[in-house]
C-alpha positions, 0 to 999 in steps of 0.5 A: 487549511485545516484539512491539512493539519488533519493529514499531518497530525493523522501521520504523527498519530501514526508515527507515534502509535502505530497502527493497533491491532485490534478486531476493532480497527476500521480496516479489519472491521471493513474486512469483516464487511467483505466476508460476511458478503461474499458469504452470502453472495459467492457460489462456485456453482454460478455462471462467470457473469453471475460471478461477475455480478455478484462480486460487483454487488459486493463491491456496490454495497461496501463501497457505499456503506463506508463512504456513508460511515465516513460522511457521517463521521466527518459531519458528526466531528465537524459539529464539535466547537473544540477546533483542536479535539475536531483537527484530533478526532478527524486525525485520528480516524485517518490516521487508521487508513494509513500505515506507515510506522508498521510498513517501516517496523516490519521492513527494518524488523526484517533487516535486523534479522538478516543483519544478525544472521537470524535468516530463518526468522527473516524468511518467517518475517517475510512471509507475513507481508508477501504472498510468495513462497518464503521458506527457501529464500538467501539474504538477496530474496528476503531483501528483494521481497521487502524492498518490492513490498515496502516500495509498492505499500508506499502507494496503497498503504501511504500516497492513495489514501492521504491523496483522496483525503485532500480531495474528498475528506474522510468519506473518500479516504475510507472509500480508498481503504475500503477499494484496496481492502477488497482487492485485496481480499478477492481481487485474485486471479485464481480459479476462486475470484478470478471472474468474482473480484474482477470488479473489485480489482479493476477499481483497485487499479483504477483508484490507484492510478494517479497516486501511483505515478505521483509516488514515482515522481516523490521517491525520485525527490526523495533520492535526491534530498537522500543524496541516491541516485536520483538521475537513475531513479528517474531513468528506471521508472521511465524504462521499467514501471510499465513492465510491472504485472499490475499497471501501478505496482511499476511506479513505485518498485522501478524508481526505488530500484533506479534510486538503490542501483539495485535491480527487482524481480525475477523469478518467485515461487507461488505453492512451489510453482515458479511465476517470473516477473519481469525486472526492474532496475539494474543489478549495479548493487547486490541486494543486500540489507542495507537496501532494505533501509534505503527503501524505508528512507524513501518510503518516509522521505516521499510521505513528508514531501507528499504532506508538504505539497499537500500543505502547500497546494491547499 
């Protein structure tokens, strides 16, 4: 049980403080991690297996050194006989592998600006959490772009993490982060990493996979407490969630969409290069930003009922 305290302080850290920026904090430092690597191990020059190779290296010796620093730090922490500082310290550490304060603040910073016809600083906003083009977007595209990022960010950024702390402690929470912090540096598939980060982003999919389809399941809980369309919600990920480019993002964006009546995807620009993604949802609603707080709503929503199932269940 005091595992679970664990998880429901580390979101009240979270909630509280937010998650610092700072050169230090474990995710930037795993970061640093995977740079420093692929340094030393990518060349352009190598065969795609060699890349193939190397990038699995790469993979092998971070996933290992983290999960190694988050076994020692939950031994270390463990040997503490203060019950309460061992529950805070441990909190406090997980609590950096989770973001849900800052995936709320930067979404209801976006709604503000649209909100108060700021359209430019909600394009400049945008642009810092999506990697699509930004700069050419009305209200309806913003709204769609942070309501696609927040509704997908619940799954990676939440649910996995606080998922693989219940069954693995902090050495697989921070092995989570350390998988989802790689694809998200290398597991492009540009012309750069295409063969270097397949490992990495097969992983990333893999480690994903549960915790993106419970993510569905709690956002449609959370459209029916929120008092939405939570009939529809079910409806849309049963439809849609498979239409999705990546086999876990659909979970997450087709419920919150069903839940909102409002319908995403479409086309988005990558270096002024038009890429379509297929839609999810239907446009009951027009995107407007108002949606952008329904999605944090459930964003939240789903997080507290996943601490109480967690409670519950352990």
């Amino acid at each position: 049980m005091s595992s679970m305290i664990v998880a429901v302080v580390a979101f009240l850290i979270d909630a509280t403080i937010g998650d610092p920026r700072s050169k230090f904090h474990p995710v930037v430092l795993i970061g640093d991690l995977i740079s420093l690597l692929e340094k030393f191990l990518r060349r352009d020059t190598d065969s795609p297996l060699k890349k193939v190779f190397k990038g699995g290296v790469l993979v092998y010796a971070v996933v290992i050194t983290v999960s190694l620093i988050g076994l020692g730090i939950e031994i270390l922490t463990r040997e503490i006989p203060n019950l309460a500082l061992q529950i805070f310290l441990q909190a406090l550490v997980l609590s950096f592998m989770i973001s849900p304060k800052t995936l709320g603040k930067e979404g209801y910073g976006i709604y503000l600006f649209l909100e108060t016809d700021h359209i430019e600083y909600a394009r400049e906003k945008v642009g810092w959490i999506v990697g699509r083009d930004t700069e050419n977007l009305n209200e309806a595209e913003i709204t769609r772009a942070t309501v696609e990022t927040v509704s997908e960010n619940t799954v990676d950024g939440i649910i996995s993490p606080l998922f693989y702390f219940a069954i693995g402690g902090l050495p697989l929470a921070i092995f989570y982060r350390a998988v989802n912090t790689m694809d998200s540096m290398i597991g492009y598939k540009s012309e750069k990493y295409f063969f270097f980060g397949q490992i990495a982003a097969r992983l990333d999919d893999i480690a994903n996979y549960i915790p993106a389809r419970l993510t569905g399941l709690l956002f449609i809980c959370a459209a029916f407490l929120l008092q939405l369309d939570y009939k529809n919600a079910f409806a849309m990920m049963k439809r849609d969630a498979k239409k999705h480019p990546s086999p876990n993002g659909g979970w997450a964006e087709a419920t919150v969409a069903g839940a909102l009546n409002i319908r995403l995807g479409g086309v988005n620009y990558y270096f002024g290069e038009p890429h379509f993604r297929a839609y999810m949802g239907e446009p009951n609603e027009s995107l407007e930003a108002a949606h952008i707080l329904g999605a944090i709503r459930l964003m939240y929503t789903a997080t507290i009922l996943f601490l109480i199932f967690l409670c519950l269940i352990f």
